[in-house]
Steps between C-alpha positions, in 0.01 A plus 500: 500500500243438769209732559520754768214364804188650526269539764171429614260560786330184676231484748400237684195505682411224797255415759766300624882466543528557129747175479261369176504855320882527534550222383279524205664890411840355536453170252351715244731809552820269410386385188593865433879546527546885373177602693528501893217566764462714734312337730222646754357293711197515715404234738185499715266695309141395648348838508353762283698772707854275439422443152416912423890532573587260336374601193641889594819326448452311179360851304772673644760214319306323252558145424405124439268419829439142591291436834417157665136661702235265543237773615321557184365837576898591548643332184196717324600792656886397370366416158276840457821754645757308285260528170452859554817549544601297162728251676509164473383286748466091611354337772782214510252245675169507349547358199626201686201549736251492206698146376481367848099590530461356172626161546395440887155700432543717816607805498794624705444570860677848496680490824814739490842373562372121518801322373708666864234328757648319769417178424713151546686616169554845599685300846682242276696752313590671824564165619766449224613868497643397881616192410698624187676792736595287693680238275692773278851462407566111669303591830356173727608304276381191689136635387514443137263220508229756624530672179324487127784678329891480513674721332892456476787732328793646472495873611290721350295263296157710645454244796343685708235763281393187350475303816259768639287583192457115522402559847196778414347227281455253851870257381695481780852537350889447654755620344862359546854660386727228280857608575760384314676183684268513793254154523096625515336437832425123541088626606536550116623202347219297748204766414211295344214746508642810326559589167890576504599753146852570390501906417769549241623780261783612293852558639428888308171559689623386829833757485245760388271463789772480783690807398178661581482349828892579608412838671505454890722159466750478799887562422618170544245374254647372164297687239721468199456116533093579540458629189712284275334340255811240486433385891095540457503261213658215770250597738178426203712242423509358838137541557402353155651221604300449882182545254602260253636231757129526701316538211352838610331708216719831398376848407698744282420880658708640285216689311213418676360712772413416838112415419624297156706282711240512793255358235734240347562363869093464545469329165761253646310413749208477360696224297635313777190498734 
């Protein structure tokens, strides 16, 4: 019998967009599965003025608080209200910070939000953002070449979420449909620069995932066929075999989530580079 959930109150404090500290509350929150957070979060908070409400709103719900605030006198004043008011409370960057300072024997230059500057790597991932759009789902096909990634499938394999996750880290990344019967584009076969990945999953997980998706599908369109596991095991089997025949690498998604497989994909090309 499983336990009834629990909750929790989280705040997250930022001088920034708060991307690191959500993160962060989220990776440790899982490891919980009967406990859930409510989350609070608070982006922007440069001022002693934005921080006094801030801190209105934590007393008033009591919690965990993490910040990410590289204004010391700030992170004090975080450290001093969350003490008296007995809750617990981490600065999520400075012991990193304090590793960082020790081994390069500077210390940290303190500027808020540095990691969202718009510098050449800030334009890169826009760059491949565009590019990725534009290439979803078989589009220009005669462009592949241009890309790092190609990712091919049968239908809902998670193409596309982990084409453009793939896309926020700078990889420009294609994505092409494998339909059962129908030849992929020639552009593919001839592609020399790109990483090309087979996304593949269980006949079980696919039918799950399209029933989902059958809301607002035309009349004519032949659902019952969609979601049979008998028909989507010929079209894995029919895409198993344009992987094997080219020799492109395969990844099971079956389990994994869309940054698991978005990490397996950079590891293989870290190995084929």
């Amino acid at each position: 019998m499983s336990k009834p959930q629990s909750f929790f109150h989280l705040h997250l404090i930022s001088d920034a967009t708060g991307e690191t500290l959500l993160a962060a509350g989220r990776a440790a929150s899982a490891q919980y599965k009967d406990t859930r957070a409510i989350e609070h979060i608070y982006p922007l908070i440069r001022t002693e003025k934005q921080l006094a409400k801030v801190l209105e709103e934590i007393d008033a719900e009591p919690g965990i608080v993490l910040y990410t605030v590289v204004d010391k006198d700030l992170a004090a004043s975080i450290d001093q209200r969350c003490a008296a008011m007995g809750l617990p409370c981490v600065s999520v960057l400075e012991p990193v910070l304090t590793v960082f300072q020790s081994y390069l024997g500077a210390p940290a230059g303190r500027r808020v939000g540095a990691q969202h500057v718009l510098d050449a790597e800030y334009f890169r991932r826009i760059d491949a953002l565009n590019f990725t759009m534009d290439h979803d789902d078989g589009q220009l096909p005669a462009d592949i070449e241009e890309a790092d990634v190609v990712l091919i499938g049968i239908s809902r394999t998670s193409k596309t979420p982990t084409s453009i996750y793939l896309a926020n880290r700078g990889i420009k990344t294609a994505n092409i449909p494998i339909v059962l019967g129908v030849p992929v584009p020639d552009s593919l076969l001839t592609a020399k620069r790109p990483l090309i990945v087979g996304l593949v999953a269980t006949a079980e997980r696919i039918s799950h995932v399209r029933q989902n998706r059958l809301l607002g599908t035309t009349t004519t369109f032949d659902a019952q066929n969609y979601i049979d596991r008998a028909a989507i095991s010929d079209e894995l089997s029919y895409a198993r075999q344009i992987c094997t025949r080219h020799n492109w690498p395969m990844i099971d998604v079956s389990r994994r989530s869309i940054e698991e497989t978005a990490a397996a994909i950079v590891a293989l090309r870290g190995r084929t580079r």
